[in-house]
N, C-alpha and C positions, 0 to 999 in steps of 0.2 A: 601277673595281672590282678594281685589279691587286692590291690589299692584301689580297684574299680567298685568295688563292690561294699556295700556296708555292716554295721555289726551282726546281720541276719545272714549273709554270704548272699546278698542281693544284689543284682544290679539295677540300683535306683533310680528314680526319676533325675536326679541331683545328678549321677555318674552319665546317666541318656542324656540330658539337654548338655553337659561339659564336652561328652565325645562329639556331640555334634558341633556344638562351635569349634570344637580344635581339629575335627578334619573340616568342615567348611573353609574354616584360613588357609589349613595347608593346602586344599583343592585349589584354593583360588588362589594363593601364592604358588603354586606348580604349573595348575593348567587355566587361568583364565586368559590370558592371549592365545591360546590353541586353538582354530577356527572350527572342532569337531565338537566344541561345548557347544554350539549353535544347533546343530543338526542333530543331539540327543533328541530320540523320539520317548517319550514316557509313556508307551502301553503297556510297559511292562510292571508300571509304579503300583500301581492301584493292586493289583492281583497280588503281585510279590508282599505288599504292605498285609490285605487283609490273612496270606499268608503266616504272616509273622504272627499279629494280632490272635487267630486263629491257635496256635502255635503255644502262643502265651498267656492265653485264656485255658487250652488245657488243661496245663501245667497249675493253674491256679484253684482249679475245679480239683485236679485231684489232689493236691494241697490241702486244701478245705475239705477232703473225703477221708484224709488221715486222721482229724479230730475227732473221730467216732471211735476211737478205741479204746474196748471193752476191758481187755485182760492187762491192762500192765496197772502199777501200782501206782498209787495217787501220786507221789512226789513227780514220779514219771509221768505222769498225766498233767501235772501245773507246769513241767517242765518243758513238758510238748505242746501244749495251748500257746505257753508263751513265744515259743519258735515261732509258731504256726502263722499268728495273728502276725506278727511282729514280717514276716516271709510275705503271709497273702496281701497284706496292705501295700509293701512297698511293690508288689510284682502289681497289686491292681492302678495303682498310681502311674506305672508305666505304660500299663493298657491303654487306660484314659487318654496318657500322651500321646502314644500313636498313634489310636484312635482319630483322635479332635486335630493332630496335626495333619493328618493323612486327610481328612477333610479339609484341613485349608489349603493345604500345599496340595490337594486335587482342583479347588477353586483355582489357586492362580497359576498354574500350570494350563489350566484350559482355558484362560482368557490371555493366555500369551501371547497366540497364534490368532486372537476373536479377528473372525473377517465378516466385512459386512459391506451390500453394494449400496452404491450411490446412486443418486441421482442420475447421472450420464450412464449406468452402465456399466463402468468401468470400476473393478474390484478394488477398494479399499484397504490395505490394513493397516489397523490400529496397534503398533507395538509400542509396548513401553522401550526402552529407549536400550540399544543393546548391552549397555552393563549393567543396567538391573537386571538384563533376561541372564545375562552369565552366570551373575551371583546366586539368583534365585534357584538356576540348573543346579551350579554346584551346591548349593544349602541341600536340596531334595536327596543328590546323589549322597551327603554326608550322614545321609540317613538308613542307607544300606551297613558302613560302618556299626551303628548303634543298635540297628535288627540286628545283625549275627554276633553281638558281643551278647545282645539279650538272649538268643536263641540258644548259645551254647549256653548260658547260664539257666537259662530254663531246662537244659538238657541235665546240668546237673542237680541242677535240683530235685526232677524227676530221680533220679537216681537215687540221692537221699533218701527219698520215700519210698523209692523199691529195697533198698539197702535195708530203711528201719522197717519197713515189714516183714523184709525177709528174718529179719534181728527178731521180731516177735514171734513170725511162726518158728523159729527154732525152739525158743525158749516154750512154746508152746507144747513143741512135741519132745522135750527133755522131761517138761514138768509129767506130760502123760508118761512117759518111759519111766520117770522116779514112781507115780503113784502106783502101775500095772507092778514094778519089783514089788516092793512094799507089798500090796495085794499078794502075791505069786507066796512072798516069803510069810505072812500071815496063814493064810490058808494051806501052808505046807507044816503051822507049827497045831 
């Protein structure tokens, strides 16, 4: 799945909005005459989304907490800004999508159902007409695909950063263990 992702090992806003139209088709070329895309209830959308968001916003905080590092050498330091920026931007660009998506596709998820009474009494509703409700179902549902393709990749990424920290404190406590010899062998001559 390394094609998903771009030359930072991101998965980009580009590879999010792709995954989503190509399970939207498939959803909707497998299950759009299924009469159970009807009766999808979405209270689970909104929490799961900010979930993610949540999730992915971590990951991007502690991202951007890596660029404070003090002890490694300049070259290594121009070498890790540029990962860095080049990671946090395409990971914030995702957020945003979520984000600003999960607000519309929370918009018109909740006026799909809008009821409202009349005149007489008698209840009302206004639905868009049932194959936009299908399509719109399956569009939101294709959006659980592109959270979990983001999440493990956020997953990895964390990693990364625990990985090259771990990579610094070693080198940290090699360098203390060369200087204490050195010490040890100076003071014994």
């Amino acid at each position: 799945m390394s094609f998903l992702y771009d030359k930072n090992g991101v998965y980009s806003f580009t590879m999010a909005v792709i995954t989503i139209v190509l399970v939207t088709c498939a959803l909707i070329f497998a299950f759009y005459n299924n009469s159970l895309v009807l009766i999808i209830d979405f209270k689970w959308y909104q929490p799961s989304a900010f979930v993610v968001i949540a999730l992915l916003a971590q990951v991007f905080i502690k991202l951007n907490d890596t660029r404070d590092q003090t002890k490694i050498l300049e070259s290594e330091f121009n070498r890790l800004q540029g990962a860095i920026v080049g990671r946090s931007s395409a990971l914030l660009k995702v957020i945003l999508f979520y984000f600003l998506s999960l607000i519309i596709l929370s918009i018109i998820i909740s006026t799909l159902d809008a009821t409202t009474i009349a005149d007489d009494g008698v209840t009302e509703v206004f639905l868009v007409q049932e194959k936009y409700i299908r399509i719109i179902k399956l569009f939101a549902i294709a959006y659980v695909a592109a959270w979990s393709i983001s999440v493990i990749n956020a997953y990895y990424i964390y990693r990364d950063i625990a990985d090259y920290k771990a990579k610094l404190a070693l080198q940290e406590l090699k360098e203390e263990g060369r200087k204490s010899a050195v010490k040890r062998l100076r003071g014994n001559q």
